[in-house]
N, C-alpha and C positions, 0 to 999 in steps of 0.2 A: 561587602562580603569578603573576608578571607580566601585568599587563592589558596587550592588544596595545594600540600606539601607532595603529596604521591600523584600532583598529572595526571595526566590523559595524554594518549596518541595525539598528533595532529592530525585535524580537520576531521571527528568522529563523522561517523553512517550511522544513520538512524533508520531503521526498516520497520516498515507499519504494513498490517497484513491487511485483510481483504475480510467480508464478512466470512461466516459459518467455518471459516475454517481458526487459525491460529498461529503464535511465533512458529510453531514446527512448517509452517508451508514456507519457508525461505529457506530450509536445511539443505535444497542441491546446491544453493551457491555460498553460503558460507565460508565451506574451505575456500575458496576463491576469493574471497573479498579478504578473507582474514589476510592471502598473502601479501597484501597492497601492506601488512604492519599495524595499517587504521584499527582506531576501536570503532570495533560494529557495538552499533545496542537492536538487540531485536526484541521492539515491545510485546507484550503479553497485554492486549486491548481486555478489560474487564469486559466478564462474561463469557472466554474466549480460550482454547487454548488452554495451557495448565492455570488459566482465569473462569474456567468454565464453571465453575463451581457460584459461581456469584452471577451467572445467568441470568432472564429476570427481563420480563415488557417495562418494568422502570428504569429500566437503562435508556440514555439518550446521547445524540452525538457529541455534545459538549463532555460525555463523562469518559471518552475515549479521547478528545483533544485534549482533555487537562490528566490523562495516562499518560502521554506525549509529552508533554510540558513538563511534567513531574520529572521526569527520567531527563531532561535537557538540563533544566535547573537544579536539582538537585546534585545532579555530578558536575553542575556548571558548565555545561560544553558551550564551545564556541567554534565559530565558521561550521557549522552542521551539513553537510547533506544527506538531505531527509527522501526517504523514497517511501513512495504508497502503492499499494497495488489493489485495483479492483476499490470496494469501500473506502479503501486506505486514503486515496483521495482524497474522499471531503477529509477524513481526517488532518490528513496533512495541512489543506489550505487554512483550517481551522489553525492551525497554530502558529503558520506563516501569518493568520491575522494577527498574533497577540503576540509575537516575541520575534518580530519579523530580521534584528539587529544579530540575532543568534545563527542566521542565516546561510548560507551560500550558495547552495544551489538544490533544486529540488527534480528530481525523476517520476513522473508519474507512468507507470506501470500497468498501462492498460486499463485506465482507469478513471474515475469520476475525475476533472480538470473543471477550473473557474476561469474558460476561455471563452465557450461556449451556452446555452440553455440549459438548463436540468430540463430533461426528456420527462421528467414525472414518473409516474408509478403506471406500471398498467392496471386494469381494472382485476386482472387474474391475482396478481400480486397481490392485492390490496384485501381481495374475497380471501386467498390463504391465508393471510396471515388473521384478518377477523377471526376465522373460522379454529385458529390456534393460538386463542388469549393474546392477540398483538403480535407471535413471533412470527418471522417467514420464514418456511424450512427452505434448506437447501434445494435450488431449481435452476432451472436453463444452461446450464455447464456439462458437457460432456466429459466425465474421467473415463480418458481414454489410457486402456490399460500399456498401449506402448510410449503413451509418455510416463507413467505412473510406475515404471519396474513390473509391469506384468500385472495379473489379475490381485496376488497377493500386496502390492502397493495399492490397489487402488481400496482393497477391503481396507488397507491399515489407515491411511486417507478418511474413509469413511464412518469409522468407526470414532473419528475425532472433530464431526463437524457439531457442530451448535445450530438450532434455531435463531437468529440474528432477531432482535425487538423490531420493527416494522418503524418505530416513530425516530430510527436512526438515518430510516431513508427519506423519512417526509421531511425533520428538522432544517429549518433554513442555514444553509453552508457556503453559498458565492458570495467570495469577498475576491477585493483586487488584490492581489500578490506584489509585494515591491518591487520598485525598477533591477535593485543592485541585485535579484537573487537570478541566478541561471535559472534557464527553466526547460525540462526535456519532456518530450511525449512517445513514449514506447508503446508501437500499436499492435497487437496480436493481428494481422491479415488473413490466417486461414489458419484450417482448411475453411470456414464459412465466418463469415463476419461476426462483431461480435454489435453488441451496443452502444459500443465505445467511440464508434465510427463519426460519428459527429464531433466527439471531440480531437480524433484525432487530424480529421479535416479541418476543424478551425487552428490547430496546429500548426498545423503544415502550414496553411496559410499565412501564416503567421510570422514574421522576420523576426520578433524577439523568441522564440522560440524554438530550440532545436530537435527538430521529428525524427523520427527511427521505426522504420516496419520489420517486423518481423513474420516470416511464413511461420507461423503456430498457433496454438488455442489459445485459450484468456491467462490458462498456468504457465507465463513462460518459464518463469524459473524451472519449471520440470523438464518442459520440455525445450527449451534454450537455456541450461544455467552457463555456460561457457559465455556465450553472449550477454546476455545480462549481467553478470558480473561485468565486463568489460564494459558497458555504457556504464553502468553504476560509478566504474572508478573514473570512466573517462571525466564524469558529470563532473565528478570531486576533486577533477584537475589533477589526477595521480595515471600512473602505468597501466596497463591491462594486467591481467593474473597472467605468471608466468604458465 
């Protein structure tokens, strides 16, 4: 394949968002990451986001890794780190399976890791989204209004989540990650735990692995974007935002 004549930054970021919400839930660290100079790409997962429109219980997790995929190779990026938050997860290890060379380092954000078990579905989980043609609406998250800019963020928040398809959380997603890629785990600690707790404890446990807690909810970015930007570059081997 032809090297493009117009480049790319080195070492792109690639941000992969979480279910029911979309690319606008990484808008508080943006400016932040843009100053590192890197090109951010912040995907728009089908079904999702200004993708919502293509909605749909026939959506599956592979149709969001190969959204992933698309946007790596198509612009041809190279040494990538890739960040997932929440859903984003499996997403991400999905593509660390198939294009693992493209690599460099990956940030999981509070979020589903191939360290540990998939915990499963609960059985509440499983009855909602039945009982809504396959999709699961948005649950178990608190938008707390002082991390969200007030009651008016959190309506604007809300007004843009999606019913997520159900067989994106059943489809099978643990694969082993390659040796050469960094690997970080970013764990929301409070104010109350999240689900995530288990992966971030086989984390920590973990020497190939580098853990990071943070005191906040499952949204850091909203409510730590200062910080999370800063792991994000740290991962990508660049400066913090000035």
């Amino acid at each position: 394949m032809p090297e493009s004549p117009w480049g790319d930054a080195d070492r792109p970021i690639v941000l992969v968002h979480g279910a029911w919400v979309g690319e606008w839930s990484w808008l508080p660290i943006l400016p932040r990451l843009q100053t590192s100079g890197r090109a951010i790409h912040n995907v728009s997962l089908t079904g999702q986001g200004a993708r919502r429109h293509q909605a749909g219980n026939h959506l599956h997790l592979v149709d969001h890794v190969d959204d992933v995929i698309g946007v790596i190779e198509t612009l041809d990026l190279s040494e990538v780190t890739m960040v997932g938050h929440s859903y984003g997860g499996r997403v991400i290890t999905g593509v660390a399976g198939r294009v693992p060379d493209r690599l460099t380092a990956m940030v999981y954000l509070d979020a589903h890791a191939p360290i540990a078990p998939d915990p499963g579905q609960t059985p509440d989980r499983l009855a909602a989204a039945e009982a809504n043609d396959g999709m699961l609406p948005f649950g178990g998250y608190d938008l707390d209004p002082e991390h969200f800019g007030g009651s008016a963020g959190v309506e604007w928040c809300r007004e843009r989540l999606v019913d997520h398809p159900m067989a994106c959380f059943t489809d099978p997603w643990l694969v082993e990650l390659p040796d050469h890629v960094a690997k970080t785990y970013v764990y929301a600690a409070g104010p109350e735990p999240t689900k995530f707790a288990g992966y971030s404890a086989a984390a920590k446990a973990d020497p190939g692995w580098h853990h990071v807690e943070l005191e906040g909810p499952h949204f850091l970015m909203f409510s730590h974007p200062d910080e999370v930007a800063a792991i994000i570059l740290g991962a990508a081997g660049g400066p913090s935002p000035g």
